[in-house]
VEXDREN-2710 file (C-alpha; in Angstrom, 1 decimal):
% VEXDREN-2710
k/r/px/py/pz
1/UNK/69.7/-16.1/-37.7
2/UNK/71.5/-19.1/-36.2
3/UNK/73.1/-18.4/-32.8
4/UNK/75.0/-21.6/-31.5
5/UNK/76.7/-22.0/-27.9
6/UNK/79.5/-24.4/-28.1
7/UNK/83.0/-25.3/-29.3
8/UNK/83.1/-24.1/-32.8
9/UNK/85.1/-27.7/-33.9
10/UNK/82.0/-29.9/-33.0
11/UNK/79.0/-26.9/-34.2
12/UNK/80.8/-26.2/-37.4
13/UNK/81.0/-30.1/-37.6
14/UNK/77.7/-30.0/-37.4
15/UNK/76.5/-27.9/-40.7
16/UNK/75.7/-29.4/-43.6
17/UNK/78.1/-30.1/-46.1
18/UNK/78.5/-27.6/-49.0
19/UNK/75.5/-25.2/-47.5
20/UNK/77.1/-21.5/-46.4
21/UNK/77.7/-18.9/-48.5
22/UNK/80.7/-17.4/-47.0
23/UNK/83.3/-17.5/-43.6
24/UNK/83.5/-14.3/-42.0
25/UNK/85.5/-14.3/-39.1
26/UNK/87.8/-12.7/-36.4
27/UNK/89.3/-15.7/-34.5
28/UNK/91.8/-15.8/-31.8
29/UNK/95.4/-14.6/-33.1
30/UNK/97.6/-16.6/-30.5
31/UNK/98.9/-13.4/-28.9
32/UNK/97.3/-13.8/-25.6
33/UNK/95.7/-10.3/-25.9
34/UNK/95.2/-8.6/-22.8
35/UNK/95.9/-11.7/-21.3
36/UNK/93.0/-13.5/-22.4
37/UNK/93.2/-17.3/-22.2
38/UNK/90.6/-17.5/-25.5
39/UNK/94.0/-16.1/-27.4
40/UNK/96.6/-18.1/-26.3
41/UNK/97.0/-19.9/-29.8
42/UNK/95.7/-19.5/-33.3
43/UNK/92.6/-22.0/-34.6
44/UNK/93.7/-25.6/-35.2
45/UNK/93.8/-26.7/-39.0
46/UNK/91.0/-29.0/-38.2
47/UNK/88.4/-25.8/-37.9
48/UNK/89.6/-24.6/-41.2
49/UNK/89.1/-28.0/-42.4
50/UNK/85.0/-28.0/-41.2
51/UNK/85.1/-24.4/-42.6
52/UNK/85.8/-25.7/-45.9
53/UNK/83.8/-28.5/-45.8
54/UNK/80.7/-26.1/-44.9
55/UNK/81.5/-23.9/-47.7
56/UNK/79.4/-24.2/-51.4
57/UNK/81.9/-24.7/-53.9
58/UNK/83.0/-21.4/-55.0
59/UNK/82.8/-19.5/-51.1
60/UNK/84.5/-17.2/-49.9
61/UNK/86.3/-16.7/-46.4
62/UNK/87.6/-13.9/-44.7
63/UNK/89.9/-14.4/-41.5
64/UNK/91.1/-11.6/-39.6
65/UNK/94.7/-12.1/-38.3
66/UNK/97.4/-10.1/-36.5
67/UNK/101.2/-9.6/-38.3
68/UNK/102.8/-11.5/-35.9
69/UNK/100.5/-14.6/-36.6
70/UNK/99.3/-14.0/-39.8
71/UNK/101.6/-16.8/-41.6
72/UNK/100.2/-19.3/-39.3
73/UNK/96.7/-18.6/-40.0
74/UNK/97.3/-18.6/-43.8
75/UNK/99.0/-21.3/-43.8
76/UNK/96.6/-23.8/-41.9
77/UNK/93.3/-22.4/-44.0
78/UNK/95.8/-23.3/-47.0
79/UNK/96.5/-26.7/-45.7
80/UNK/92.4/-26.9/-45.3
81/UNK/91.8/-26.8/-48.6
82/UNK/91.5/-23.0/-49.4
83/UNK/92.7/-21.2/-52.4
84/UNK/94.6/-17.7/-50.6
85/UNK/93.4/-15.1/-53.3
86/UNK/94.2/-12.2/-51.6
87/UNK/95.4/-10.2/-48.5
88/UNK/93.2/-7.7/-47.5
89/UNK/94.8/-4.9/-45.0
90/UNK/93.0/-2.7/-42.7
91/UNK/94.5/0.2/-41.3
92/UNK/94.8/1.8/-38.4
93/UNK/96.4/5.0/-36.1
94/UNK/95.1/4.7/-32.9
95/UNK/97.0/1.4/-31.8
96/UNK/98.5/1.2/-28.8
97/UNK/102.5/-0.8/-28.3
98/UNK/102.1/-3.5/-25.8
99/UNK/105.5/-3.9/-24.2
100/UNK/108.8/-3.3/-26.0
101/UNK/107.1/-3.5/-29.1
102/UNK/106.4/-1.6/-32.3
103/UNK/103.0/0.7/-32.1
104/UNK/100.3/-1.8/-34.0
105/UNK/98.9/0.1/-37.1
106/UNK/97.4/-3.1/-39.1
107/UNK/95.9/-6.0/-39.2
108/UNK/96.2/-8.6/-42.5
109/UNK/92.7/-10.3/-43.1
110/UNK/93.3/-13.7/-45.4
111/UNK/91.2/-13.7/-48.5
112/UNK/90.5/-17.6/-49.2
113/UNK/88.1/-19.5/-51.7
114/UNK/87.1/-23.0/-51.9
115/UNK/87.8/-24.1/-55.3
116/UNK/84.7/-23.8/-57.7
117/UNK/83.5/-21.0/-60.3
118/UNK/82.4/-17.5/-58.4
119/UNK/83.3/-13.8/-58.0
120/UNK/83.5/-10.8/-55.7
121/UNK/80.7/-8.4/-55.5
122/UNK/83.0/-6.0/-56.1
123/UNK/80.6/-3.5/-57.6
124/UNK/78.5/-3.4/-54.5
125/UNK/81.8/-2.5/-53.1
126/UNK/83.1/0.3/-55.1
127/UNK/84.4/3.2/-53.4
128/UNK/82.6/6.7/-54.5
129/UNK/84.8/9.7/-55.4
130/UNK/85.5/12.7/-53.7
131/UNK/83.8/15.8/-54.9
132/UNK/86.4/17.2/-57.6
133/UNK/88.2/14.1/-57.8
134/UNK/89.2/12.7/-61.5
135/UNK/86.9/10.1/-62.7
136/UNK/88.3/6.7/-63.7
137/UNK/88.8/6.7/-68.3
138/UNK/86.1/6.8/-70.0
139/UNK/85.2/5.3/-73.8
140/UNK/88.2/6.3/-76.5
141/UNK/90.4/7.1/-74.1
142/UNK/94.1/7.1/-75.3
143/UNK/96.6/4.7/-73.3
144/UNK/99.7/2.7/-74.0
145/UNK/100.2/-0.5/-73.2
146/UNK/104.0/-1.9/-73.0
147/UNK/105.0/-5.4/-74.4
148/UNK/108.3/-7.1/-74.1
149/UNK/110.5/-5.2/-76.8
150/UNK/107.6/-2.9/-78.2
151/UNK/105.2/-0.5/-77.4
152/UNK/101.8/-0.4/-79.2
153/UNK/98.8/1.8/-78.7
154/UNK/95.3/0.2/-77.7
155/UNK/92.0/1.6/-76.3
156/UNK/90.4/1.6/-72.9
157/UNK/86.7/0.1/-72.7
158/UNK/84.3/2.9/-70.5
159/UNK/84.3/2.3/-67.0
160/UNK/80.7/1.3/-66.2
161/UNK/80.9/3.0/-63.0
162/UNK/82.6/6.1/-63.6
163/UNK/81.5/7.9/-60.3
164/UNK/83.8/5.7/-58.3
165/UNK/87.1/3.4/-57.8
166/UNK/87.6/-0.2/-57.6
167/UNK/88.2/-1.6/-53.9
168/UNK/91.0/-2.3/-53.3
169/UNK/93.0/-4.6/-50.7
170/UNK/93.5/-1.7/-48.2
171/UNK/91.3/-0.5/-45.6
172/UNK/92.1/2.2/-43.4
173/UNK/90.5/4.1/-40.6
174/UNK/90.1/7.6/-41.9
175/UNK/93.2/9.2/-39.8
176/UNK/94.6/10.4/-43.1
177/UNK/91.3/11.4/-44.8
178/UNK/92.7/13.2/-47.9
179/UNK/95.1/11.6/-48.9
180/UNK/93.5/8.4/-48.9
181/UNK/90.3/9.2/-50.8
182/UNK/90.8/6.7/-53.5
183/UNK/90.4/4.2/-50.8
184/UNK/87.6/2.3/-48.3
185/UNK/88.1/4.1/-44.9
186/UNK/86.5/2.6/-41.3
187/UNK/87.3/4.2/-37.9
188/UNK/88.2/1.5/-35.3
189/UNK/85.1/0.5/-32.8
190/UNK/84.4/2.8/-29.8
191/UNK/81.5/1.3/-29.2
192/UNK/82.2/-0.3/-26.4
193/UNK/79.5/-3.1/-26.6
194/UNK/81.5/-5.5/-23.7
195/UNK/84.4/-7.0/-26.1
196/UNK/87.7/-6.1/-26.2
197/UNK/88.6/-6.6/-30.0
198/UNK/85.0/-5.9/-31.1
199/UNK/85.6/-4.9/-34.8
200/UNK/83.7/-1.9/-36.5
201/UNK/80.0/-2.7/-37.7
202/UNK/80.9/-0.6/-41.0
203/UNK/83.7/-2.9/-41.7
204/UNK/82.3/-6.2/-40.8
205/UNK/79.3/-5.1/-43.3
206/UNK/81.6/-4.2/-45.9
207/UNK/83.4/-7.6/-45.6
208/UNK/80.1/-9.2/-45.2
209/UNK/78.9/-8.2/-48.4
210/UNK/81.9/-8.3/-50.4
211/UNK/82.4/-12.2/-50.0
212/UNK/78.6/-12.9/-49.6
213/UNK/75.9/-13.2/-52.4
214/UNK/72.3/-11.5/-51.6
215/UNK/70.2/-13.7/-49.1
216/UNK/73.2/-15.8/-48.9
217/UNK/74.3/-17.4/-45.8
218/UNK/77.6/-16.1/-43.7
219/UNK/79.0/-18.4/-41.2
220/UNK/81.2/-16.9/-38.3
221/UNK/82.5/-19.9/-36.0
222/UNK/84.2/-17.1/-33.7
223/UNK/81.3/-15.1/-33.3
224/UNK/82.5/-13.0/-30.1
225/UNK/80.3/-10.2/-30.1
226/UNK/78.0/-10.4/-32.7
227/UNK/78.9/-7.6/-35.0
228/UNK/79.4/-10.1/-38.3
229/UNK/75.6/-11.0/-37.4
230/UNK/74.6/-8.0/-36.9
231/UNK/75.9/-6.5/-40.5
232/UNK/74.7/-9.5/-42.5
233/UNK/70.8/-9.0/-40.8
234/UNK/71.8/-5.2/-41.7
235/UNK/72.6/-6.7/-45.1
236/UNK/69.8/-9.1/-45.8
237/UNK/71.8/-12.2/-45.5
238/UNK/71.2/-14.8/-43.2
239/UNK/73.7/-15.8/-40.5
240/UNK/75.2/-18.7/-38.5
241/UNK/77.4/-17.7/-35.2
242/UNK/78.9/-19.5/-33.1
243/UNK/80.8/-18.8/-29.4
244/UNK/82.2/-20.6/-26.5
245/UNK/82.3/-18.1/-23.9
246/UNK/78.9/-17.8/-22.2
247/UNK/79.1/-13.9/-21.5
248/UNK/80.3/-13.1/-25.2
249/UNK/77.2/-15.1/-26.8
250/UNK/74.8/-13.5/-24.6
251/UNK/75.8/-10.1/-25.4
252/UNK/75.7/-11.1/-29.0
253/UNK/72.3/-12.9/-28.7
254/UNK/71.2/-9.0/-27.3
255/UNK/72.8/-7.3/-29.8
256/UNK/71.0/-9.4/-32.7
257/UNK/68.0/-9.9/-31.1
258/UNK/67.6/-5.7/-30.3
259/UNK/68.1/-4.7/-34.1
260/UNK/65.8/-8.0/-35.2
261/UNK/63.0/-5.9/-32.6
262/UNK/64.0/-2.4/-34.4
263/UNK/64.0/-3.9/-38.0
END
């Protein structure tokens, strides 16, 4: 574990070249949340731009966003360099409006790749099923496949993990339990570990290991309050964080440092 104190332009600068595994991240979203000056705007393009450079060929990042300033996030890590893959969305029912605004109920996570050859671990992030719940096909099943002006028959090959689903690009916080089965569930942080928009540790390790090879190495250049370190030592993978604000980085240098003690 790599715990830096500093402006995450000039640490990330820092790195070498083509040497993490994976960005995972919850920067500021430019919304000046709770009326914190950290938030006032979203990072600059020239972060994204280290971010990539710091990346292996092939890696993965993962960047937290709000809707309001989602477009401006994606856009700079696209100007960076980064391939957008995806748009992950997590969830949420216990948001609270701020103003004459609409209740907040999710937040869009960006789903970028630095060009190169590589994969999700997507089976170490399948979703298990529900007791009764029908399993996925199996070998011989039937199906039908439609092409343009025909339809033709065809076989499905067996699932190799028939005891659960695909992830998919929705997360949600359990609020709705049942009807969402089919899908990863995380409750929001209650914690209250001396953040304001600490994330969940279940989420943060599900992210974590999606995007992040075994004993591979995660970088978080907005490290707040330590959860992404804490799931990737949870994990097995090792970390890099990095935070301006001196009471944040000392309550993630506790954090780490208490489950490195309990490990």
């Amino acid at each position: 574990m790599t715990l830096i104190l500093g402006d995450c332009l000039l640490k990330v600068g820092a790195i070498e070249s083509s040497s993490v595994s994976s960005v995972v991240t919850d920067p500021p979203y430019g919304i000046s949340f709770l009326g914190n000056k950290w938030d006032y705007d979203v990072p600059s393009i020239d972060i994204w731009k280290e971010c990539f450079r710091a990346l292996k060929p092939g890696g993965y990042l993962l960047s937290f966003s709000s809707a309001r300033t989602y477009h401006k996030i994606a856009s700079a890590i696209e100007d960076a360099g980064f391939e957008i893959r995806d748009q992950l969305m997590w969830v949420y029912g216990q948001g609270m409006p701020k103003g004459d605004n609409l209740k907040p109920a999710h937040e869009p996570i960006v789903l970028a790749r630095k060009p190169g050859k590589s994969k999700l671990n997507v089976d170490q992030c399948r979703v298990p099923l529900l007791e009764g719940e029908v399993k996925p096909w199996v070998e011989g099943e039937y199906a039908t496949n439609t092409t343009v002006g025909s339809i033709r028959g065809s076989y499905r090959s067996a699932d190799k993990h028939p005891d659960s689903r695909y992830p998919a690009n929705f997360i949600h916080d359990g609020s709705i339990h049942e009807k969402w089965a089919r899908f990863f569930y995380c409750a929001k942080d209650r914690s209250g570990v001396g953040h304001p928009t600490v994330k969940p540790l279940k989420l943060m390790e599900y992210l974590v290991k999606l995007v992040t090879p075994e004993n591979g190495i995660v970088l978080d250049p907005f490290m707040g309050s330590g959860t992404t370190g804490v799931a990737a030592l949870t994990l097995n993978r090792k970390f890099i964080g990095i935070e301006r604000d001196d009471k944040y980085f000392e309550i993630a240098s506790q954090r780490i440092a208490n489950l490195s003690t309990n490990a």
